[in-house]
TINUTOR-893972 format. One line per 2 residues: their letters; for each residue x, y, z of N, C-alpha, C. Coordinates in Angstrom, 3 decimals. Layout:
A = X,Y,Z,X,Y,Z,X,Y,Z ~ ...
! end
This chain:
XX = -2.203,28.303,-6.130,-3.434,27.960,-5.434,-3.182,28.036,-3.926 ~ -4.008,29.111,-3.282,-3.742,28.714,-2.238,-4.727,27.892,-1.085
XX = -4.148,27.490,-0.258,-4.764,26.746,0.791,-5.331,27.249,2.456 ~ -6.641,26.615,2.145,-7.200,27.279,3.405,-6.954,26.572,5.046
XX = -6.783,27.085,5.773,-6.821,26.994,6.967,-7.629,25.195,7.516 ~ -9.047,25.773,6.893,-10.056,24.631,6.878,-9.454,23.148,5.979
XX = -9.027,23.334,4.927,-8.173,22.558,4.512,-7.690,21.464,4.793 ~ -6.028,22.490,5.272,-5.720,21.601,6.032,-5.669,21.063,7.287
XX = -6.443,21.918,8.058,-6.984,21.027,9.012,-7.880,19.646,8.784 ~ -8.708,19.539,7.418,-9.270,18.781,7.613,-8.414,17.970,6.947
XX = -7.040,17.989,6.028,-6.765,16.802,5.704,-5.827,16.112,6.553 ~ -5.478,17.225,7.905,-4.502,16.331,8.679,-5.283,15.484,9.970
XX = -6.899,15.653,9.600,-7.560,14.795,10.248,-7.921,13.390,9.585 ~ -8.050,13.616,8.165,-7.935,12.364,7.654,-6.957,11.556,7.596
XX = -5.490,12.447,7.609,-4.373,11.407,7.698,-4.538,11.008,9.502 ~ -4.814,11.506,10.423,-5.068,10.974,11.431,-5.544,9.505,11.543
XX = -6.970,9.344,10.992,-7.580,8.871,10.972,-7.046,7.950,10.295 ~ -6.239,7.790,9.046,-5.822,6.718,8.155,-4.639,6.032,8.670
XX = -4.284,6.974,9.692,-2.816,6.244,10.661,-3.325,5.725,11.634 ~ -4.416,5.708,12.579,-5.535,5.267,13.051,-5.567,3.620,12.770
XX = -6.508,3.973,11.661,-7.110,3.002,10.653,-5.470,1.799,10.640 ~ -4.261,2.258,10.481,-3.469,1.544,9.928,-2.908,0.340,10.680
XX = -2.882,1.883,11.992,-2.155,1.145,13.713,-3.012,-0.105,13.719 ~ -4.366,0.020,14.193,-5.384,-1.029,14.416,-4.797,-1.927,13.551
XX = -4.815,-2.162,12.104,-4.971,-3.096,11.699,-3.894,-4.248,11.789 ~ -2.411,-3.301,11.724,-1.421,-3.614,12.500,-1.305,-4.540,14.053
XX = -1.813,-4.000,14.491,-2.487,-4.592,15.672,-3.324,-5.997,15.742 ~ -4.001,-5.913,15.055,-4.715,-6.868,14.671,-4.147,-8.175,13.962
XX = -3.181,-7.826,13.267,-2.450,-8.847,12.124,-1.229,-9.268,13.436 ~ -0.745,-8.432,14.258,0.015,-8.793,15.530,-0.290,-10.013,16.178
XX = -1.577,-9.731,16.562,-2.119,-10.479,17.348,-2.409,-11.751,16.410 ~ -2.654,-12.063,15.581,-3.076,-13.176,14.855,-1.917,-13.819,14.299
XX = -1.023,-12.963,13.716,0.120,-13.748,13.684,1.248,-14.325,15.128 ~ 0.652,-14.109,16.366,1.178,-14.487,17.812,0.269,-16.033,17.713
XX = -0.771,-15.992,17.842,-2.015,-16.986,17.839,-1.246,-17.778,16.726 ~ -1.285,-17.355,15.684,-0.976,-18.964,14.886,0.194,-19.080,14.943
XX = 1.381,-18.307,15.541,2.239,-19.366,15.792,2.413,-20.468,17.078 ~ 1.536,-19.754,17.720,1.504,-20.777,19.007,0.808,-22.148,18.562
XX = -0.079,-21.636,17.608,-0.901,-22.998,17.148,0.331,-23.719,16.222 ~ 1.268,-23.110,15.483,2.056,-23.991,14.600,2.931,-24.435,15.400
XX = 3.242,-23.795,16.961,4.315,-24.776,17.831,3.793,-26.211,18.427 ~ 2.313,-25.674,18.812,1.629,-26.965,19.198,1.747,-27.527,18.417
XX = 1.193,-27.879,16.970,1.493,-28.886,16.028,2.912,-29.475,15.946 ~ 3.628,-28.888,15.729,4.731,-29.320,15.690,5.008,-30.563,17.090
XX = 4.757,-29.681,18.471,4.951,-30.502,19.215,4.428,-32.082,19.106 ~ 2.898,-31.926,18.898,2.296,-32.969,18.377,3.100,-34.108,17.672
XX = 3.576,-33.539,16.595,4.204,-34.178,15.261,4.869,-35.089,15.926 ~ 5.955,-34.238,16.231,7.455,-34.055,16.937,7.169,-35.726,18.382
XX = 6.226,-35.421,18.940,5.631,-36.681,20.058,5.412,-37.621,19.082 ~ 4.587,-37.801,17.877,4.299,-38.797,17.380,5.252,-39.611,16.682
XX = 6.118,-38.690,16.216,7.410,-38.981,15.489,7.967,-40.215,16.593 ~ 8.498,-39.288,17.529,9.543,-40.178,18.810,8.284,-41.519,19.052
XX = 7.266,-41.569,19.117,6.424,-42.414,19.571,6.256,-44.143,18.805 ~ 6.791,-43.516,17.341,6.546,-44.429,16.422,8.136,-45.034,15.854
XX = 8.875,-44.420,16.654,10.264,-44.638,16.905,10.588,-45.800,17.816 ~ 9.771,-45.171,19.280,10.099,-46.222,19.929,9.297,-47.466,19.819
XX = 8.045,-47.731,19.251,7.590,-48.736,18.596,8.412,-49.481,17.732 ~ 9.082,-48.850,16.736,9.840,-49.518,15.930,11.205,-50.226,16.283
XX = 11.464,-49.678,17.410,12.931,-50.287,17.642,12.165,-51.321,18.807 ~ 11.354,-50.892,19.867,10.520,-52.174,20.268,10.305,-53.492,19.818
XX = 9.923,-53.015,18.492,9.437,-54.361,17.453,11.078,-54.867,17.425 ~ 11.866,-54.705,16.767,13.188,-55.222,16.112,13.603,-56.139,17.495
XX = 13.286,-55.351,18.769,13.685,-56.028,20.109,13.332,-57.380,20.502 ~ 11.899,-57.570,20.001,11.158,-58.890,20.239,11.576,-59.856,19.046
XX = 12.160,-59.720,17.874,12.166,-60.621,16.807,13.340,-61.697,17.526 ~ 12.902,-62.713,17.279,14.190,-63.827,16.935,15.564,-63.629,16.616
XX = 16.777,-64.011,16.740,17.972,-63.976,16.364,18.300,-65.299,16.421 ~ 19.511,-65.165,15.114,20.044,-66.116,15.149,20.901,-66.576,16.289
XX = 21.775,-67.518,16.127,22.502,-67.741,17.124,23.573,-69.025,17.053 ~ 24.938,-69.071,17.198,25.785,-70.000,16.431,25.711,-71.029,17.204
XX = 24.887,-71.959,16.345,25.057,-73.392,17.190,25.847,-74.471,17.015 ~ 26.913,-74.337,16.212,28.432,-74.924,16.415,28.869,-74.590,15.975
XX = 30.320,-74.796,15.740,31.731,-74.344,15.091,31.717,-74.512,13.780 ~ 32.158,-73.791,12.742,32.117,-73.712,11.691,33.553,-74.136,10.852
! end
């Protein structure tokens, strides 16, 4: 079988077009996977602040409690 001229010109316009089609989307998934990781660093940071935050609350608290204390010789 042979092949015409017209052919393949037109199918190396469709592969054009489908490498086209591919780049973009590539592109696209680039960019969105940049975006949510910036959004998953912010969270984290978030976390990461609340974490230390509820840390130093807690050792705060232990600071204010009562202690014992030896009030004579044993």
């Amino acid at each position: 079988m042979k092949v015409t001229l017209h052919e393949t010109l037109r199918d190396l316009i469709l592969h054009k077009a489908y490498t086209m089609e591919l780049e973009a989307e590539v592109a696209k998934l680039k960019e969105e996977n940049e975006q949510l990781q910036k959004k998953q660093a912010e969270i984290m940071e978030v976390q990461k602040n609340q974490a230390l935050e509820m840390v130093k609350q807690q050792s705060g608290a232990k600071r204010q409690c009562l202690r014992r204390t030896q009030t004579g010789p044993w």
